[in-house]
NUMARLUM-238865 format. One record per residue: x, y negated, z of N, C-alpha, C, CB in turn. Coordinates in steps of 0.02 Angstrom, whole numbers, plus 50000, padded with zeros to 5 digits. Each point is the difference from the previous one (the first is absolute). Glycine has a CB too. Example, Ala and Ser with C-alpha at 12.3 -4.5 7.8 and 13.67 -1.06 7.14 Angstrom:
<tortis>
506605028450390499554994150000500454994050000499055005950062/500774988849902500424994150003499614994550037500595003249892/
</tortis>
This chain:
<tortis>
500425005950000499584994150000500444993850000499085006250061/501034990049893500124994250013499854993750026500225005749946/500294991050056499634995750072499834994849957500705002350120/498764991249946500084993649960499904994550035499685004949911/500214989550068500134992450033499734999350053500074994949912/499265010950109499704998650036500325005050092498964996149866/501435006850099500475004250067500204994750053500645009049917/499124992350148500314994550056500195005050048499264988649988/501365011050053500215001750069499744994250039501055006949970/498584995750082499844994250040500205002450072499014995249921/501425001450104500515002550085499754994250051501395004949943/498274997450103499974992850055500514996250020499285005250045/500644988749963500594997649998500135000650080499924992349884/499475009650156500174999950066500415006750017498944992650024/501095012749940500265006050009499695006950015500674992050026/498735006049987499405003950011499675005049969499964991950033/500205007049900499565005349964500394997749937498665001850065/501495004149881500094999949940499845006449951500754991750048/498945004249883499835006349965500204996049930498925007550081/501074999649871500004997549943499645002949963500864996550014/498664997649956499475000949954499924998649934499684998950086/500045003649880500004998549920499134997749975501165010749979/498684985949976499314999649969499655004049957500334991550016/500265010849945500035002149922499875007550035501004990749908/498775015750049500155006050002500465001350012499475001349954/500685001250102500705003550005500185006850011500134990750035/500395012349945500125008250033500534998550067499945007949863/499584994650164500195001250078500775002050012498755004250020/501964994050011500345001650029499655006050060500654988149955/499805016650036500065005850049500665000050026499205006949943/500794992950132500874997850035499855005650055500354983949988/500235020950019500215004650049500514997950067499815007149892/500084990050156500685000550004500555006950056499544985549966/500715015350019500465004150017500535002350036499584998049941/500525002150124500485000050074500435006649995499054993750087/501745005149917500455003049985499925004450086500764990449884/499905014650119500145004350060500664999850007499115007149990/500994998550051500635000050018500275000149959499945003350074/500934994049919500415002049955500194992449962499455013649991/499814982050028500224993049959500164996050024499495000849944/500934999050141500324994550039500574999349949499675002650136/500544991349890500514998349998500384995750038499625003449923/501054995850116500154992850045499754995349980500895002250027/498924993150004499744991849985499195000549964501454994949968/498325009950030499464999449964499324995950038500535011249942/499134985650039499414997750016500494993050065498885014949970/501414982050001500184995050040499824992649972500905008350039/498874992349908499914993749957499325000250055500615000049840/498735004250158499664997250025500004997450061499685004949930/500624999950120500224994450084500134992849982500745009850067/499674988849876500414994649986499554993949964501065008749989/498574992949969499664997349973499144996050005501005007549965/498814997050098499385002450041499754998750048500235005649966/499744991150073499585001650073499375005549999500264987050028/499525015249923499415005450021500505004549997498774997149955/501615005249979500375003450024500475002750056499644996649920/500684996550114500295001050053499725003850063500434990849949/498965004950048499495003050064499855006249984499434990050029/500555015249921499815006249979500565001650029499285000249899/501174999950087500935004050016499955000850092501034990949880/498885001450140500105000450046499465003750046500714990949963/498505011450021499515002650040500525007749989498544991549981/501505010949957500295005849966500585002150071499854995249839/500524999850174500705001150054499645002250080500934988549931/498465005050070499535004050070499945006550002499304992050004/500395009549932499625006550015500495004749996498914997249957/501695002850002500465005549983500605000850066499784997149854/500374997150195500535000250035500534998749971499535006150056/500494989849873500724998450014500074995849930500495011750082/499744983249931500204993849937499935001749923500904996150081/498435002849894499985003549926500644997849966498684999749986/501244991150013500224993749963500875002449989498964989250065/501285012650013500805000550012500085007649952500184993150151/499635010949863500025007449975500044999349939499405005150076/500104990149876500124996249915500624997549993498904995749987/501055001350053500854995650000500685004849988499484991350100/500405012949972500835003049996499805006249983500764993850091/498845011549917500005007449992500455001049922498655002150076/501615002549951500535003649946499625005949947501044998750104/499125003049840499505003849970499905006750043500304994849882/500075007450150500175006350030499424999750076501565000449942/498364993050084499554997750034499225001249976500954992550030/499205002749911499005001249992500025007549967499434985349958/500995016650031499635008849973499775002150058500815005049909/499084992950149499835004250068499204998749970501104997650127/498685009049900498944998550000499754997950036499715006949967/500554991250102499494996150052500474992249965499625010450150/500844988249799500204989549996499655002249943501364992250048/498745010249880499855000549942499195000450013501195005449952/498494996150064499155001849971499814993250049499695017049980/500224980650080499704993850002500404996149979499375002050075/501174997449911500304993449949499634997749914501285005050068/498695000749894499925003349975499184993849976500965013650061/498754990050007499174998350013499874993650012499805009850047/500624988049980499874990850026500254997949937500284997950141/500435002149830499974995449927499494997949959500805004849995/498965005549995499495000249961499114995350012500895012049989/499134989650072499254994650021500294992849990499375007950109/501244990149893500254992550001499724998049915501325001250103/498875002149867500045000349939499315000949957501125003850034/498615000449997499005000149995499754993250016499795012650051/500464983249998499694994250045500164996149952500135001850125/500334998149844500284994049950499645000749929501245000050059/498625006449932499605000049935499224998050001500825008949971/499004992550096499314999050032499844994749991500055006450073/500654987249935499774994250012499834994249949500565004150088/499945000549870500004998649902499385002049967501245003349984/498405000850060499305000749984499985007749953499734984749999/500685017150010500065006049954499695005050043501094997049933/498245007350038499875005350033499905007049960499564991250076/500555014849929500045004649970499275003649994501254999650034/498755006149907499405002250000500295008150037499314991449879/501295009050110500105006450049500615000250019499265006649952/500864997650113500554999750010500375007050011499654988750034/501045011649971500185006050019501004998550051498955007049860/501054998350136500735000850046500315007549994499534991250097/501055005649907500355008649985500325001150069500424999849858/499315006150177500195002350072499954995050050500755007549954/499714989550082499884997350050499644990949966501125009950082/498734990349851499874994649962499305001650001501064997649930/498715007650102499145001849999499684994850059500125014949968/500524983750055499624998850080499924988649998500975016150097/499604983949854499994993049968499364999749966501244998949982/498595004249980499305000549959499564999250036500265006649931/499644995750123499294999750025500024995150045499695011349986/500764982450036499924994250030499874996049938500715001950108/499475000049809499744994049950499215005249981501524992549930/498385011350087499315002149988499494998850074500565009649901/499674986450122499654997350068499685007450057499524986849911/500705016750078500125008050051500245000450072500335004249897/500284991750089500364999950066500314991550010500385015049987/499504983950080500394993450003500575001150009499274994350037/501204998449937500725000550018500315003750066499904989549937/499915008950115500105004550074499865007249994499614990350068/499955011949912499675006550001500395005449950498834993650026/501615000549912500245003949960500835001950005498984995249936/501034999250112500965001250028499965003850058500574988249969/498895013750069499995002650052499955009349957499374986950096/500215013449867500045006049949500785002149976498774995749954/501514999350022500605002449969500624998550039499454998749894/500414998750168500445000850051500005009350019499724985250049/499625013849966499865008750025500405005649941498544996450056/500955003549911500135003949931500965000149980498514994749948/501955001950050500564998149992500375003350079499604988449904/500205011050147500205003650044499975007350003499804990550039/499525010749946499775009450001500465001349951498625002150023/501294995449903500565003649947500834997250026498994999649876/501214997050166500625001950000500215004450061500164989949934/499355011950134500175004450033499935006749943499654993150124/499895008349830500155005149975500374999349952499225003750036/501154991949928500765001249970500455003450057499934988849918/500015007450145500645002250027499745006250016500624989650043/499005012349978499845007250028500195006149914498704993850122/501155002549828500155006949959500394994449947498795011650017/501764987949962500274996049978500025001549930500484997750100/499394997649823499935001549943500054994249962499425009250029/500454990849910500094992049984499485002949911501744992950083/498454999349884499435002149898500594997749970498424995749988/501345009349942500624996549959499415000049924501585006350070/498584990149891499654997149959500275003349933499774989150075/499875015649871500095002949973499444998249912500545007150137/500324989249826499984997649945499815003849922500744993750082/498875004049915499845006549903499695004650028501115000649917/498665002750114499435005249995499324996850017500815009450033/498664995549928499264999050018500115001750081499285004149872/499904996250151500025001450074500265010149994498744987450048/500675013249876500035009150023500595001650001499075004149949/501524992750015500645002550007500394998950054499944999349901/499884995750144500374999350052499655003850069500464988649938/499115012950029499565006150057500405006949983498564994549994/501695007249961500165004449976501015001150025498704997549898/501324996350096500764999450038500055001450069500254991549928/499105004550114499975000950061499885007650043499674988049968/499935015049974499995007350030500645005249998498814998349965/501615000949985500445001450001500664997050049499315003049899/500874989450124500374999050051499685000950049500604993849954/498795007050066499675000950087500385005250025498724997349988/501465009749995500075003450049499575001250036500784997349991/499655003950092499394999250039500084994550049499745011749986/500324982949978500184994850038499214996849955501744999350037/498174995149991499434993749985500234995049941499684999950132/499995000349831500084996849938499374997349956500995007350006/498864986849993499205000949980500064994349935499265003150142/500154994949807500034994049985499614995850000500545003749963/499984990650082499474994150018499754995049972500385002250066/499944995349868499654993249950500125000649944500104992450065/499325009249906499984997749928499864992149982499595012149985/501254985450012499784993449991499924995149937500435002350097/499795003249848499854997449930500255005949956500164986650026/499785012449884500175005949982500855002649991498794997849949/501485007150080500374999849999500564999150081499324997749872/500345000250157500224998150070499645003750043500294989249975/500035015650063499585003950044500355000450063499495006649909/500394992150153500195000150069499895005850044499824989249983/500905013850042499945007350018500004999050068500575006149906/499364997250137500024998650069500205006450042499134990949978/501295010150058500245005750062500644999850023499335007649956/500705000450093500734998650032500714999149971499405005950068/501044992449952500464998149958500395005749952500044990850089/499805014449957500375007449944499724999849942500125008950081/499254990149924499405002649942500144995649947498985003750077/501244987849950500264995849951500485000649971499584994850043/501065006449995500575002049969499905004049938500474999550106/499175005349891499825005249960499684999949931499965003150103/499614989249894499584996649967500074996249931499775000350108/500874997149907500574996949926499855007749957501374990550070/499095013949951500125005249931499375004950000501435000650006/498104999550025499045003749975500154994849941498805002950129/501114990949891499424993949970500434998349914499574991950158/501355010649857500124996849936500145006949964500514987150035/499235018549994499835005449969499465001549934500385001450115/499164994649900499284997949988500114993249963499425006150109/500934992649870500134994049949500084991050038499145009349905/500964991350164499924991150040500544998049962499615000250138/500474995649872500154992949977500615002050059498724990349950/501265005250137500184996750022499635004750075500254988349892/500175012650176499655000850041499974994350067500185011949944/499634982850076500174994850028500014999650071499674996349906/500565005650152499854999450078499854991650002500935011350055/498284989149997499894993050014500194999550051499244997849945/500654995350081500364996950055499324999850034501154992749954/498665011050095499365001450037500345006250067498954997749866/500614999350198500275005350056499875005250013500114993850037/499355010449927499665006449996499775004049967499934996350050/499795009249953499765004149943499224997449994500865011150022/498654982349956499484997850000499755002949955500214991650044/499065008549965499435004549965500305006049987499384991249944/500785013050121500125008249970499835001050062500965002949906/499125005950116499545000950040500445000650065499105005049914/501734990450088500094999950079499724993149993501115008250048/498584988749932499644994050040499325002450037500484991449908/499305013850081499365004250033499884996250068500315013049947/500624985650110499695001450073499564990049990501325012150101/499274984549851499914993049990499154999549993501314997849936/498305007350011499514999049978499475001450061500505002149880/499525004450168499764999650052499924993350056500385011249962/500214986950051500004995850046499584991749950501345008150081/498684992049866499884992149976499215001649989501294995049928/498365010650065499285002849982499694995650072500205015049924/500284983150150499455000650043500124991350015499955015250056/500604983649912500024992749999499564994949941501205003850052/498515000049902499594998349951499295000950027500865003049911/498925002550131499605001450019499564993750040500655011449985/500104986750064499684994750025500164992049976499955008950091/499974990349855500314994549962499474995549966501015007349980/498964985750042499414997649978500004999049918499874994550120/499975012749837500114997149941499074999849977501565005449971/498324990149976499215000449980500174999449928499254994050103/500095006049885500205000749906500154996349958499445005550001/501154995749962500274996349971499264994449950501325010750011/498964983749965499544993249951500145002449949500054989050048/500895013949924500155002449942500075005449999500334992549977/499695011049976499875008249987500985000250013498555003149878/501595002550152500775002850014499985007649943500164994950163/500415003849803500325005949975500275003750025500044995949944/499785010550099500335004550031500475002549978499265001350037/501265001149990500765003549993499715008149989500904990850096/498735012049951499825004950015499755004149928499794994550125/499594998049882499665006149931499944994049938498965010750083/501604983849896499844995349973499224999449968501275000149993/498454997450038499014999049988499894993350050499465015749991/500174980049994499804996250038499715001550057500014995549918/500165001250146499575003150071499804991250036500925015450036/498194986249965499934993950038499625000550065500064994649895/500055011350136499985002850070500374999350049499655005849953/500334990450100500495000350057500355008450014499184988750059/500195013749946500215006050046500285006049930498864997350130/500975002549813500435001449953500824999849995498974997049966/501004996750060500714996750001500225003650056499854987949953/499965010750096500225005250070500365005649969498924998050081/500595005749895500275006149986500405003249964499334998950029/500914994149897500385001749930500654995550042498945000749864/500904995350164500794998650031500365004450077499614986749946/500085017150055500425006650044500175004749942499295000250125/500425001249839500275006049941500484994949985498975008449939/500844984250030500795000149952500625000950036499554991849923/500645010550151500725001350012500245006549974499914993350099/499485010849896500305006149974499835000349928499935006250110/500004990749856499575001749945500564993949946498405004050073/501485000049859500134996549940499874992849993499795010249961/500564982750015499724992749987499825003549929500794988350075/498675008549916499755002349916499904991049980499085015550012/501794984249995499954992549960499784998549913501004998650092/499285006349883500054999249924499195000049974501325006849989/498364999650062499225002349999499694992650002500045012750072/500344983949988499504993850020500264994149954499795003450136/500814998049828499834992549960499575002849935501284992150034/498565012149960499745001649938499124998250024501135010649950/498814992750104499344998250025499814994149987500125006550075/499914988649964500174993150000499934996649925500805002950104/499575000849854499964995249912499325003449977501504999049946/498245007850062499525001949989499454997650034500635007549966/499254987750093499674996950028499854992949967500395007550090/500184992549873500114992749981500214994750014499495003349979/501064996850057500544997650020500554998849943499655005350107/500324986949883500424999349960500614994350011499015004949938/501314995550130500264994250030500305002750068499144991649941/501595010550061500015002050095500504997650011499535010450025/500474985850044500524996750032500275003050062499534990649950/501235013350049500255001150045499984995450063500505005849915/499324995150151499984995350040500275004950060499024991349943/501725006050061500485001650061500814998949954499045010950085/501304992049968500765000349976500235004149930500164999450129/500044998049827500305005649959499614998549934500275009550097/499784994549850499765002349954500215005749976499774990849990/500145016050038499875005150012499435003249975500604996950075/498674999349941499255002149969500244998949938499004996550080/501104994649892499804999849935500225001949945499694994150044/501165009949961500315003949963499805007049992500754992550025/498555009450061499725007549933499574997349994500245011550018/499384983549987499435000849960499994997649937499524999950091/500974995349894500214999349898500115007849980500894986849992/499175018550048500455005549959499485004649998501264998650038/497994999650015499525005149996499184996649972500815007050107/499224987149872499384998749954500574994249919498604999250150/500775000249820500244995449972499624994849975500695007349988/499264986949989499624992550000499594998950047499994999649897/500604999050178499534996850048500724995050006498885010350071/501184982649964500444996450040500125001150072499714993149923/500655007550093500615001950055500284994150028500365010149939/499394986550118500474995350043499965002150046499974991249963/500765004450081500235001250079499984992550023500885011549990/498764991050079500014994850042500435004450059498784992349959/501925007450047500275001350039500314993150055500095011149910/500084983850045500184993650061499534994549970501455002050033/498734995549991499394991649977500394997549941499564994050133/500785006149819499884997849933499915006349974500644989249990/499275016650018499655008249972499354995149977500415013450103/499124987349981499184995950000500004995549951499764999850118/500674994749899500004994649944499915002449919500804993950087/499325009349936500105002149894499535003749979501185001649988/498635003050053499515004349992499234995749992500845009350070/498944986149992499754994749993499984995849935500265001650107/500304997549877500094994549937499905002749941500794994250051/499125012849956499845004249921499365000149990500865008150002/498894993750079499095000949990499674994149981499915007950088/500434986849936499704993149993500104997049906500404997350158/500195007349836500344996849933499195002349942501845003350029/498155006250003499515002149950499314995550018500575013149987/499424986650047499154995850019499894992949955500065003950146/500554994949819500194991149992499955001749939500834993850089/499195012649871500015002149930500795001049996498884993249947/501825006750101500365000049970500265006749960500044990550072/500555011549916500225006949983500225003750031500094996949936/499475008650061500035008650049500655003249986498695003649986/501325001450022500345006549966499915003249949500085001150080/500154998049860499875005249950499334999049979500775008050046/498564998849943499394999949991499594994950027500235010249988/499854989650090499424996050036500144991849989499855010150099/500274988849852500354990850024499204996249955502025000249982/497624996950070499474996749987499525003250067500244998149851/499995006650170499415001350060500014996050066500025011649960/499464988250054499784994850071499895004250034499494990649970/500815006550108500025000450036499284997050046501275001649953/498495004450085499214997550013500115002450089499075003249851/500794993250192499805003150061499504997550037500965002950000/498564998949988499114996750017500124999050083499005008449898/501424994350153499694998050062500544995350036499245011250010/500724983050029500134997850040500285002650079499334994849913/501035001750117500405001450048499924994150058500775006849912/498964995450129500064996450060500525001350033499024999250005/501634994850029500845004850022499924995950078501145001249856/499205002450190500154996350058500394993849976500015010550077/499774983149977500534994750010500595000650044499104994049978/500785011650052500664998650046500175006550032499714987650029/500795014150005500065005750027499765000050065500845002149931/498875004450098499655002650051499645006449992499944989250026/499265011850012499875003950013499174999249972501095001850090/498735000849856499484997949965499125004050038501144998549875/498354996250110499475003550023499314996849951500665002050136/499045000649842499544998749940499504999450061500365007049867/499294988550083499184997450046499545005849957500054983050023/499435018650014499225002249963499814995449969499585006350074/500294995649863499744995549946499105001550008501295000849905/498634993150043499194998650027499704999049938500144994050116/500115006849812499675000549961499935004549962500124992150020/499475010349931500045007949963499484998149935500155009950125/500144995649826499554999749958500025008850008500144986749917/499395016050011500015007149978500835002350004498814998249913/501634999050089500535003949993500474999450075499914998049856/499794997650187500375000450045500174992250050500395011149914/500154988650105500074993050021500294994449934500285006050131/499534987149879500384993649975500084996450020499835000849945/500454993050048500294995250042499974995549958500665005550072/499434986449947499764994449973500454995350017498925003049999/501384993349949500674994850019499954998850076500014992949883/500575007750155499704996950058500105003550039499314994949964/500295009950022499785008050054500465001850057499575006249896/500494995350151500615003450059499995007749989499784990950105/500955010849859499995009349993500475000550064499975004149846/500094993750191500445001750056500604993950031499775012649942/500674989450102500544996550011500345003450025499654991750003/501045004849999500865002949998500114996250069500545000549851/499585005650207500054997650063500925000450023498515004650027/501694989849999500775001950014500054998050079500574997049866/499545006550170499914995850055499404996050024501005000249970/498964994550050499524997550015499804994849934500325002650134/500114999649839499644994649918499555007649953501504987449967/497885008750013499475003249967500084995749924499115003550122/500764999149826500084996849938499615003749949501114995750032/498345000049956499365001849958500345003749954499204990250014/500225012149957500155002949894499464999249981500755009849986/499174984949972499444998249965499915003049922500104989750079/499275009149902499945003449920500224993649969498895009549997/501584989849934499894994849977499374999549925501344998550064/498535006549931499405000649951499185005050010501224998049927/498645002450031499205002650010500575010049978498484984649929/501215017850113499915007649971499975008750033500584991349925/499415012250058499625005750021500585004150032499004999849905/500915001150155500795001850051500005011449954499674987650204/500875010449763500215007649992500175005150053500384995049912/500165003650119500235002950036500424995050057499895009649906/500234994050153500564998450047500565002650003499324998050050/501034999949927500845001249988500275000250090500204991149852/499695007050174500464997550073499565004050067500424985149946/500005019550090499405003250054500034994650056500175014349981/499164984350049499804995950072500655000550033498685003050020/501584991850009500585001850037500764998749970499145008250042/500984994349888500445002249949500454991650037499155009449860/501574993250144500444994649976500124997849923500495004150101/499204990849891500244997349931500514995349988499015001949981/501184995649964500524995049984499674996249957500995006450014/499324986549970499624996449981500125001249909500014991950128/499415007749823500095001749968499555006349990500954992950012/499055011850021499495008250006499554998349970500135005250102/499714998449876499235002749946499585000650085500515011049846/499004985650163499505003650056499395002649970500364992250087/499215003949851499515004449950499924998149941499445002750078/500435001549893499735000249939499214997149960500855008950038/499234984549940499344997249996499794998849917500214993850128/499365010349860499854998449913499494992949993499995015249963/500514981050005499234992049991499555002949964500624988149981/498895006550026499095001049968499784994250000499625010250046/
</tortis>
């Protein structure tokens, strides 16, 4: 669809709400976005936002409350040999990544689905409004502890296995197992397959695999044998920490690891994120899902670019950005805005608009958020009217309204009663009328 004169981005200038709308017919943008896992630290990563930020900052620093110990400093000096540990690597990992959601949130960018690869599942479901920021570092605090008492209790590590399909590297693996543990854990594009077990079974794994025609056999830099079945005791112990975990159902549909399929069940989720420690990432499954959904747009959002190099290698004519630091966002931002303006896409799509029909009500400030009962309704539910009180941002003894700045029909609540927010947060989702 090509665009035309009549295309406007319209952004509050107060900061409040932004969307971008078109007049003309348009074909809908479809945007995924996509939260990396272990394996994609790196020293210094996610420091632009402390630096650049005060919401950010205040995220790092609640992140250091709850975790016991200086996120911000740990960015600073940790050595690579440092963040490969699973209790620094997976909430480091997790806070960038929400830093980095907050910043796209605020650019107004919202996704029609989202997903995460392994401990990137658990990033997903704070941008699919599932779990709040607290609820979700308190998860992968846990979760990151259980799997590294069971690294150390049965010690193993993945090595990443180049040029074969999956059946062939299933076929390698039965042959190096022995009777040692050897399983495979990610299909993360074609051609790239992630093996997982004890270290004999690996050793063993190079000459199966380049028996069978590989390429390349690669040891990653990760502290355990993940998604195989010595993470079992990990998966026990994190089943009862999910159990009691305030998660509710996701606003956006999540791409499961488990059984890549959309799940928009809390208690679904419960249950596909205790299997995925033992169980296969069916990444390649899920970016394919996803384009067959109609997804034609995914933005890595965390450290690295890791996602968006398999997913060029496992669909083809969709665009691929990273918002890994704040000129990542920036750009990524500046493309969507570019296509909305009529400018030039990628390749095929250059003339498509960029359309996102709903509005965003964001906190002003950081604290501790609490929505009022609304008092108006039509057939579909609640609305609100310039003006309106959807709640306030309490810090202390300072209370600080959130007003609607336009007429429209409340979608959803992004932010749970209570939720620490930062200023900037998505709190709901409001379609005008």
């Amino acid at each position: 669809m090509r665009s035309g004169p009549d295309t406007d981005v319209d952004v509050d200038p107060t900061g409040s709400v932004a969307t971008i709308t078109n007049e003309v017919p348009a074909k809908k943008m479809s945007i995924a976005f996509v939260f990396p896992g272990q394996g994609s630290q790196a020293p210094h990563m996610g420091l632009d936002w402390a630096r650049s930020s005060d919401a950010a900052g205040d995220l790092y620093d609640w992140a250091s409350t709850c975790l016991g110990w200086d996120l911000t400093k740990t960015l600073e000096n940790a050595s690579p040999d440092e963040l490969r540990q699973t209790y620094i690597a997976q909430p480091a990992i997790f806070a960038v990544s929400v830093a980095a959601l907050r910043a796209l949130q605020r650019a107004g960018i919202q996704p029609a689905f989202v997903a995460g690869h392994s401990l990137g599942e658990l990033s997903a479901l704070v941008a699919a409004g599932a779990l709040s920021f607290e609820a979700g570092l308190t998860l992968v605090a846990r979760r990151a502890e259980a799997m590294q008492r069971a690294a150390d209790a049965r010690p193993g590590s993945m090595s990443s296995v180049l040029g074969l399909s999956v059946e062939g590297v299933e076929m390698a693996v039965a042959a190096a197992r022995g009777r040692d543990v050897l399983a495979v854990a990610n299909d993360n594009a074609p051609g790239n397959v992630v093996v997982s077990g004890e270290w004999s079974a690996l050793e063993r794994l190079p000459a199966a695999a380049r028996e069978l025609g590989a390429k390349r056999v690669v040891p990653l830099n990760v502290g355990g044998a993940f998604h195989s079945p010595l993470m079992a005791p990990a998966a026990s112990i994190f089943r009862s920490f999910l159990a009691a975990a305030p998660l509710r159902d996701p606003v956006i549909p999540v791409i499961s690891n488990a059984t890549a399929e959309p799940v928009t069940s809390a208690e679904d989720l419960r249950e596909l994120l205790a299997r995925q420690l033992t169980s296969p990432v069916r990444w390649s499954e899920s970016v394919r899902r996803l384009a067959d959904l109609g997804v034609d747009t995914f933005i890595e959002v965390g450290p690295g670019t890791v996602l968006s190099s398999l997913i060029k290698r496992s669909v083809d004519g969709v665009r691929v950005l990273s918002a890994s630091d704040v000129n990542g966002v920036a750009a990524a931002s500046g493309a969507l805005r570019e296509r909305a303006e009529g400018g030039p896409g990628d390749g095929d799509d250059q003339g498509e608009v960029v359309v996102l029909p709903e509005r965003f009500a964001v906190s002003p400030s950081h604290g501790r958020f609490y929505p009022v009962a609304l008092s108006r309704f039509t057939d579909e539910g609640p609305y609100v009217e310039p003006g309106d009180l959807l709640g306030e941002v309490r810090n202390g003894a300072a209370s600080i309204p959130v007003r609607s700045p336009f007429r429209g029909q409340v979608m959803a609540h992004l932010a749970w009663e209570g939720e620490l927010v930062t200023p900037g947060q998505i709190l709901l989702s409001l379609r005008p009328f």
